[in-house]
C-alpha positions in Angstrom: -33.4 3.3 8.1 -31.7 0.3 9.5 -30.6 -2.5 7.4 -32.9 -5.7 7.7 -30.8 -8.8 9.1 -31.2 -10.9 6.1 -29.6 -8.1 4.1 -26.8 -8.4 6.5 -26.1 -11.6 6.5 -25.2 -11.8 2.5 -23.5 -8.5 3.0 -21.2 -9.9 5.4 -20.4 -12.9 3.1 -19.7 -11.0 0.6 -17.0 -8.9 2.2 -15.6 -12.1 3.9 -15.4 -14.0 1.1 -16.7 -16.3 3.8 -19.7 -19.0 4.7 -17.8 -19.5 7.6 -18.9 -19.2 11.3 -16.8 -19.7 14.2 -19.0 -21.2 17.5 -17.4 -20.1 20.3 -18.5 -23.0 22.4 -15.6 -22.4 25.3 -15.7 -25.4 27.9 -13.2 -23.9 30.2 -11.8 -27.5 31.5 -10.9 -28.0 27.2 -8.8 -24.7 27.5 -4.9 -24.5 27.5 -3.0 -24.5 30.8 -2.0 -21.5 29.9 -5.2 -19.9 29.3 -7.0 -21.0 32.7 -4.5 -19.6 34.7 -5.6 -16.2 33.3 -7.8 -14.3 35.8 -10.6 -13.6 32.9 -9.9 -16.9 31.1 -13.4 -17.1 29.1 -12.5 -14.1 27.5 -8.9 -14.3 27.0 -9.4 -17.4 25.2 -12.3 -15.9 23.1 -10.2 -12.9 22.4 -7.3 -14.6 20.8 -9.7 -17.5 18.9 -11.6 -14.4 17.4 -8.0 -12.6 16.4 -6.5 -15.8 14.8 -9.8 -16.2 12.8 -11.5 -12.9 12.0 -9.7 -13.0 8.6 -11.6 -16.2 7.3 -15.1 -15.9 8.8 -18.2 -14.4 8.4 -19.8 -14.6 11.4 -19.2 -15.9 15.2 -21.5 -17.9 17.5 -21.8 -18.1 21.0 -23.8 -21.3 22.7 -24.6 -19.7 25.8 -24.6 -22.5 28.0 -21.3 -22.6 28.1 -21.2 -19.3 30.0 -24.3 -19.1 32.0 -22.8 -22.4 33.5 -19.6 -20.8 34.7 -21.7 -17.8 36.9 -21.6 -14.2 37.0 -18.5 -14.3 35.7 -19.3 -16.5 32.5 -22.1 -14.3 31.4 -19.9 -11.1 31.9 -17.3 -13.2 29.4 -20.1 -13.7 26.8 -21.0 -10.2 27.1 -17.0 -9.1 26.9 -16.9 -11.5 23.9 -19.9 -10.1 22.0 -18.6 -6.9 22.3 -15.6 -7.7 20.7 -16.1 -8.7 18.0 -16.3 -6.5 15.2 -19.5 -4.7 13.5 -18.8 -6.3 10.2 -19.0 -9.9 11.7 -23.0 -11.1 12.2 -22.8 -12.3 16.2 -25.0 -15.0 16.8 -26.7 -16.0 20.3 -27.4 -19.6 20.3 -29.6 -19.5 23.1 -32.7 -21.8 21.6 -35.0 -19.5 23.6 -38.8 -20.0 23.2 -41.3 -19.1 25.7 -44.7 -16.8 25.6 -45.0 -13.5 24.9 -44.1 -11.4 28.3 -41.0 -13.8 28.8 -39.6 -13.8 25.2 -39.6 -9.9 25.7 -37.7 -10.2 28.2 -35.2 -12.9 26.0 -35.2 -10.3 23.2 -33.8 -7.6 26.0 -31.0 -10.1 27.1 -30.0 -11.2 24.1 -30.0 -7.9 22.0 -30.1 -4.7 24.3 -28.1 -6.4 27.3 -25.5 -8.4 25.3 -25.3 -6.6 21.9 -25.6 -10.0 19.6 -26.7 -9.4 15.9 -29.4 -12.5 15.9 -30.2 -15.4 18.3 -31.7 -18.8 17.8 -35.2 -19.7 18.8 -37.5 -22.8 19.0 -40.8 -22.4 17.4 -42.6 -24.9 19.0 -44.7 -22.6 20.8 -45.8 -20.8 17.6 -46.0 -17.2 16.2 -47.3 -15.0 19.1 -43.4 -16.2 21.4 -41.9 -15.4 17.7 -43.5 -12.2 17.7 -41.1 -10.3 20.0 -38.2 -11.6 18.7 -38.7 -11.0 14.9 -40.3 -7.4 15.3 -37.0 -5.9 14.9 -35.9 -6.0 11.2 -32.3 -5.1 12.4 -32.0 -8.5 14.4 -32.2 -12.1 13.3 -33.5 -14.9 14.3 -32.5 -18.6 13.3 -35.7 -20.8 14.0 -34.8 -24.5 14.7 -35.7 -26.4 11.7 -34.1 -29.6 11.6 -31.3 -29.9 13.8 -28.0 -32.2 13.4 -28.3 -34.3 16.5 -29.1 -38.0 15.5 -32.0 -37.9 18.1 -33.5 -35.3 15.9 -35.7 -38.0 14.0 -37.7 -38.4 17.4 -40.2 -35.6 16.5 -39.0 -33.7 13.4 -39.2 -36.6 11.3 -42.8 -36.7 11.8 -45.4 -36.8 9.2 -48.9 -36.5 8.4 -48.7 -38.1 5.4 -48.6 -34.9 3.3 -45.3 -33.0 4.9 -43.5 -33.7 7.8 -43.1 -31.5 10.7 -39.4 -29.7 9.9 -41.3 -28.7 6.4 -44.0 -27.3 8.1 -41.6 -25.3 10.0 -39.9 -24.2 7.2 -42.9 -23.3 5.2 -44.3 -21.4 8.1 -41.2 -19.4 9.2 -41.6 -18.1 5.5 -44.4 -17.0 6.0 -43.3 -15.3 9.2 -40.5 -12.9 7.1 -42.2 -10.4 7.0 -39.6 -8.1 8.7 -36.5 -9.5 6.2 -34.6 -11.1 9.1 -35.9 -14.7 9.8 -33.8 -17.6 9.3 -33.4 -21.6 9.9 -31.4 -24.0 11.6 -30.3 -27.0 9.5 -28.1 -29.4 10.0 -25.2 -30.0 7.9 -25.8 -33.9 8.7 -28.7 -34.1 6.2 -27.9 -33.3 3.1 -30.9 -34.7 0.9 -33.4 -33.0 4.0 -31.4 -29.5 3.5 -32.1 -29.5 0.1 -36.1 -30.1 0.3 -35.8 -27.2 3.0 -34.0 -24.9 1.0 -36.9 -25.5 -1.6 -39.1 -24.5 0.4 -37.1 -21.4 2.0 -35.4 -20.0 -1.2 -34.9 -16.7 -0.2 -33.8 -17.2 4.0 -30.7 -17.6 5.3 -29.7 -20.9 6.7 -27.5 -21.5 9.9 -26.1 -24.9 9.1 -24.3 -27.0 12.1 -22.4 -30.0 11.8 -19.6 -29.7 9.1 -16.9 -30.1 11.6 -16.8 -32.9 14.4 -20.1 -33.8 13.9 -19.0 -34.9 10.3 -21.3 -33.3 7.5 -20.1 -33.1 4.3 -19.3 -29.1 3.1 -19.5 -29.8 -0.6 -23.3 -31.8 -0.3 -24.3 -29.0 2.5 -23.0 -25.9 0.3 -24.7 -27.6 -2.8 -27.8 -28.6 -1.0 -28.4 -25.6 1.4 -26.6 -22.6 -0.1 -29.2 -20.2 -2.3 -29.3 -20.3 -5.9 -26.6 -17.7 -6.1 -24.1 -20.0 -3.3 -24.6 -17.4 -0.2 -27.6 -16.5 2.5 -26.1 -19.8 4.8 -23.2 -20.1 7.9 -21.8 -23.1 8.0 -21.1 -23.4 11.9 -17.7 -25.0 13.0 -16.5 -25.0 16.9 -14.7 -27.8 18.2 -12.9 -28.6 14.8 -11.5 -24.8 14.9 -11.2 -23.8 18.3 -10.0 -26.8 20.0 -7.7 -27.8 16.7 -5.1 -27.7 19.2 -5.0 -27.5 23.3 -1.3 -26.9 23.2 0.7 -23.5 22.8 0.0 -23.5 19.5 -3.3 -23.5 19.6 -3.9 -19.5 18.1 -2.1 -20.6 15.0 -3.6 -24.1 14.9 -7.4 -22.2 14.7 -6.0 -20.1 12.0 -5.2 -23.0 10.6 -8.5 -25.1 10.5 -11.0 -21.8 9.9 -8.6 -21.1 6.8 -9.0 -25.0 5.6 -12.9 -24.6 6.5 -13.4 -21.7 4.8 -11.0 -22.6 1.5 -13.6 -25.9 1.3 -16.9 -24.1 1.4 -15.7 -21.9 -1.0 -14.5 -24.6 -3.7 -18.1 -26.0 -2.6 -19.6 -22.7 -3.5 -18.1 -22.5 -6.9 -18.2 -25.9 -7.8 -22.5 -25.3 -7.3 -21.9 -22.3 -9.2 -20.2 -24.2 -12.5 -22.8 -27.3 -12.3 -26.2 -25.4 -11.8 -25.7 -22.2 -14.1 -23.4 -19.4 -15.6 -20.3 -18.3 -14.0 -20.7 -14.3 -12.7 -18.0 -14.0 -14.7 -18.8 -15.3 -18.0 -22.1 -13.1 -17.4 -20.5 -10.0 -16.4 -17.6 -10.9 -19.6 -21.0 -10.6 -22.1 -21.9 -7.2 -21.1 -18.4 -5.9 -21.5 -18.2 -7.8 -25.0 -21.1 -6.0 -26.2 -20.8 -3.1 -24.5 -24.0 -3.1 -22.0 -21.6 -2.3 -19.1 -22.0 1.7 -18.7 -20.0 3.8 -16.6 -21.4 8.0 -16.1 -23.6 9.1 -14.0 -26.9 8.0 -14.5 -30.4 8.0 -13.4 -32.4 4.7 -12.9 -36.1 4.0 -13.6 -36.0 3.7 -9.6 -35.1 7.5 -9.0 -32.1 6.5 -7.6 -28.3 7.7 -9.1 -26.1 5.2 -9.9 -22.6 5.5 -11.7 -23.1 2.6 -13.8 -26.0 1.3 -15.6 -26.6 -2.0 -17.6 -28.3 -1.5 -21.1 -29.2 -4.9 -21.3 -30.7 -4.2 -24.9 -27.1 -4.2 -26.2 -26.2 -7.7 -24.7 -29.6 -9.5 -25.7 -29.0 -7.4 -29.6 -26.9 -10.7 -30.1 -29.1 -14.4 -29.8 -26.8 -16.7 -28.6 -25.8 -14.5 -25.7 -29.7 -14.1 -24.9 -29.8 -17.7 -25.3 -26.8 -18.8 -22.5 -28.8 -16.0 -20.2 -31.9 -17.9 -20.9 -30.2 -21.5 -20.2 -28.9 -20.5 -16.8 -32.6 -19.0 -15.6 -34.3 -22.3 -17.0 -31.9 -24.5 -15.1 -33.5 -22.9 -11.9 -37.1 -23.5 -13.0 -37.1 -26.5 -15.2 -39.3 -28.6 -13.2 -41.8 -25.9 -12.2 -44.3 -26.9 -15.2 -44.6 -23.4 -16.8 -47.7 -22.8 -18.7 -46.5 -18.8 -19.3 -44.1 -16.6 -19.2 -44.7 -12.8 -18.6 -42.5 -10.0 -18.6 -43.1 -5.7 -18.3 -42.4 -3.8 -21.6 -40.2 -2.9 -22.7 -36.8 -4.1 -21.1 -38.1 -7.5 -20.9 -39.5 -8.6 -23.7 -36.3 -10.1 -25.9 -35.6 -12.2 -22.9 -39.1 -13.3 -22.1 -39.9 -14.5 -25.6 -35.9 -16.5 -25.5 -37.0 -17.6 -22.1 -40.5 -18.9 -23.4 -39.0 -20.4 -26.5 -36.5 -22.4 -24.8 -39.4 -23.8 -22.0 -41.2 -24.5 -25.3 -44.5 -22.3 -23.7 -46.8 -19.6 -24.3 -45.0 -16.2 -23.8 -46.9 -12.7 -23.3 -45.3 -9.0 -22.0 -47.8 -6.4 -19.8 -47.8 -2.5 -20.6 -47.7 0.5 -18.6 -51.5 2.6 -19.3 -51.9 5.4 -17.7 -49.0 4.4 -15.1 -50.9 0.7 -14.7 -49.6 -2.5 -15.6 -52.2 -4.3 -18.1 -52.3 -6.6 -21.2 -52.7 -5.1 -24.1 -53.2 -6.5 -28.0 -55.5 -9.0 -27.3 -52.8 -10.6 -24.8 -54.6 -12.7 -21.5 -53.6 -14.7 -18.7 -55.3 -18.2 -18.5 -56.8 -19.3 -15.3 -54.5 -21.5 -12.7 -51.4 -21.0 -15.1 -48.4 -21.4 -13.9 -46.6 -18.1 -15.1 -43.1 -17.0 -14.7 -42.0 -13.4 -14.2 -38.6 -12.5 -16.5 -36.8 -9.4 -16.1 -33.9 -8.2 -17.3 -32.9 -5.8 -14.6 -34.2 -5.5 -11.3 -33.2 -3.1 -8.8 -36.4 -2.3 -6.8 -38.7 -5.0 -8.0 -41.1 -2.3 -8.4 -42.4 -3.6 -12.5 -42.4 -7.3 -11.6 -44.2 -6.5 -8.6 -46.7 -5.1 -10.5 -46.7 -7.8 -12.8 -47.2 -10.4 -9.9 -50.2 -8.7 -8.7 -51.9 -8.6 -12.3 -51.2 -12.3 -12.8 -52.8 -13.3 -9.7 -55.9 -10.9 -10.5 -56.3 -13.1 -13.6 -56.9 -16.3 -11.3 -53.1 -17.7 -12.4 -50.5 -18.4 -10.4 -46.6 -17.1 -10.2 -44.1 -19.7 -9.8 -41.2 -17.4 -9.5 -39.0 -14.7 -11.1 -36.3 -14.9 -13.0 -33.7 -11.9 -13.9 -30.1 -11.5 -15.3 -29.1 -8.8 -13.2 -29.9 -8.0 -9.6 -29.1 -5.0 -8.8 -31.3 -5.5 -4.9 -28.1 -5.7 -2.8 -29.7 -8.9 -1.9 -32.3 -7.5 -0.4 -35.8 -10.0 -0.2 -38.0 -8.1 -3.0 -40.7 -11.0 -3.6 -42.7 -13.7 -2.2 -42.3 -16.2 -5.0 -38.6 -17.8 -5.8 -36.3 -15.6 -7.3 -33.1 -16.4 -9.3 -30.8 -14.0 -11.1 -28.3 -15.3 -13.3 -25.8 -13.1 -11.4 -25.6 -10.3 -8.6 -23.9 -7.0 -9.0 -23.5 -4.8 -5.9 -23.5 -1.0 -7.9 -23.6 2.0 -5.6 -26.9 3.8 -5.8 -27.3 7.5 -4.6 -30.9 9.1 -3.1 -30.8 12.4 -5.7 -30.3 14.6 -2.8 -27.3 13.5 -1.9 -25.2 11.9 -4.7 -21.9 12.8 -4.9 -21.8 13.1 -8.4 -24.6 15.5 -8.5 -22.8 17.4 -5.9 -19.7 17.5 -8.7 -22.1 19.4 -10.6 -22.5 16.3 -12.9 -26.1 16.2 -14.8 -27.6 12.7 -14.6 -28.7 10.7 -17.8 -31.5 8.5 -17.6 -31.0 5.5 -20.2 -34.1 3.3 -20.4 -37.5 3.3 -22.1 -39.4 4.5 -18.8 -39.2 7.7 -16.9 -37.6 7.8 -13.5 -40.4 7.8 -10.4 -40.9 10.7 -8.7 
């Protein structure tokens, strides 16, 4: 099974170290003398900006325009390019394609089949059935124009029917439109305060964010404003600052340069977010080892799934205050959601539930597996059009809190999001409601039938209250 693009995107981040990407935006009469006397010069020039900078970026993106307008030969330079640059980098077409249905097929082809790009950028004005085509495909991305940096962009996406404007709508709609895990938005760096009512809106989506180089946006209010509650899922794009940092013989070492600079402020951006809005990772991750809840074997999860480390969260939350700094960090997320409830699944997360309740000073009530169905037990009940909030303390598949989304909403109430310590996902989208864990942590999971540890001849435990699924 193929890896949705969303999934990609924070994977790639994650081994960069990087919310950089690099826009290849080559104007051939801006390259060196040196350069255009090459006989490919597109592509020589690509080749070496893509060397100097693959160390500090995530991702690379190519504004086609600046190849279809050099020929034949310009398109066979974007399609050298693309194919260049490495698998672990997500290659972005910015194309801004958008037609009906029979054309966009034909789009998808170009962009994807024909010249191998990872995700392309498309304008949604013409609604879902010309999105159709190009989101079928979880493998590929697509970046739907949101709000865009230009200052002209206040001509129609500032527009308003008195209840949202039209770039929310966008955003709320595209939402709605990811189902396949790989839709995304274009936001400009250029409005801060906008990015952060997007990124509201769109918790969970990754944001392509323009304008933090020439065009002058500021990487510390953009990172704070349009990152995800964990600081990843968003490229900051950068072109002219990088690759035309210098137009002499220098100018390899001079886009080292400036994509090392970029990258070394979006990532004091990212951790500066991290320190003002909740617990470091590693203050987190330091609590389990204190108390011990860090386990390394060989071990089987509730999911089925093998995994040589497991987190017994019971022996972090056996001590109050660290329950209480977990708590703190999840509430900072949610604090103006107006929770009536909080919820969890027995029997992992019922400590943290009732530390989350107490602190939102609010009813707090835990479902029970019967007869392999979630339900409330002991004279527990959900109140009609409450606003209820899901707490876990580990989530790998979502499968528990899924079922405890789908009995809250049978009772008439509503979920206002999910809160976790650990996520165990690999940042994969699990839910429909806001989600927040108080940190990530990437473990290697096995299918039974071929884990390597099993093949050792090593016999699985399986910690936890719950039988592993079948």
């Amino acid at each position: 099974m193929k890896t949705a693009f969303n999934e990609r995107v924070n994977s790639a981040i994650k081994q960069s170290n990087s919310l950089l990407c690099v826009g290849l935006d080559t104007d051939i009469a801006r390259l060196p003398e040196s350069i255009r006397r090459e006989k490919d010069a597109l592509f020589e020039f690509n080749k070496r900006m893509i060397d100097a900078t693959i160390e500090y970026v995530a991702a690379y993106k190519l504004n086609l325009a600046f190849y279809e307008a050099q020929g034949y030969q310009g398109f066979k330079a974007c399609e050298k390019t693309f194919r260049y640059i490495p698998e672990d980098k997500i290659k972005i077409a910015d194309a801004k394609r958008g037609d009906i249905g029979n054309t966009a097929e034909q789009y998808v082809r170009s962009v994807f089949d024909n010249l191998d790009a990872d995700a392309v950028t498309v304008n949604p004005y013409m609604g879902y059935d010309a999105a159709v085509p190009f989101i079928k495909r979880p493998e590929y991305g697509v970046f739907f124009l949101c709000l865009t940096s230009n200052k002209s962009s206040k001509d129609f996406q500032y527009f308003s029917n008195g209840k949202q404007t039209l770039y929310e709508k966008v955003a709320k709609t595209v939402g709605s439109w990811n189902t396949q895990n790989n839709c995304g938005l274009v936001v400009g760096a250029t409005h801060p305060e906008e990015l952060g009512k997007i990124r509201k809106i769109a918790p969970d989506l990754p944001f392509l964010i323009p304008g933090i180089g020439t065009q002058g946006g500021s990487p510390d209010k953009s990172v704070l404003q349009g990152t995800d509650a964990n600081a990843g899922s968003a490229l900051f794009n950068s072109s002219r600052s990088i690759i035309y940092a210098s137009l002499s013989n220098d100018f390899e070492q001079a886009a080292r340069e400036a994509a090392k600079n970029s990258r070394d402020q979006l990532n004091t951006a990212r951790q500066n977010k991290l320190r003002r809005e909740g617990m470091k990772e590693a203050k987190a991750i330091e609590l389990f080892e204190k108390s011990g809840a860090l386990l390394n074997g060989h071990f089987q999860l509730t999911s089925g799934l093998h995994s040589p480390q497991y987190f017994q969260c019971a022996k972090v939350l056996q001590y109050p205050d660290y329950s209480e700094q977990f708590a703190q960090a999840i509430i900072k997320h949610f604090k103006s959601d107006h929770i009536d409830c909080v919820i969890s699944p027995a029997v992992g997360g019922i400590i943290f539930g009732y530390e989350v309740a107490r602190q939102l000073n609010c009813r707090n009530i835990f479902s029970e597996r019967v007869n392999n169905v979630m339900t409330l037990r002991r004279g527990l009940q959900i109140n009609n059009d409450e606003r209820v909030l899901v707490i876990e303390d580990v989530i790998t598949t979502g499968g528990s809190v899924k079922e405890v989304i789908e009995l809250v909403e049978g009772a008439g109430a509503g979920v206002v999001g999910v809160g976790s310590i650990v996520d165990r996902s690999g940042g994969k989208k699990l839910f429909d409601v806001p989600y927040y864990s108080v940190f990530n942590m990437d473990v290697v999971t096995y299918e039974p039938e071929t884990c390597p540890l099993c093949a050792k001849g090593s016999k699985p435990i399986k910690p936890g209250s719950r039988p592993a699924r079948q």
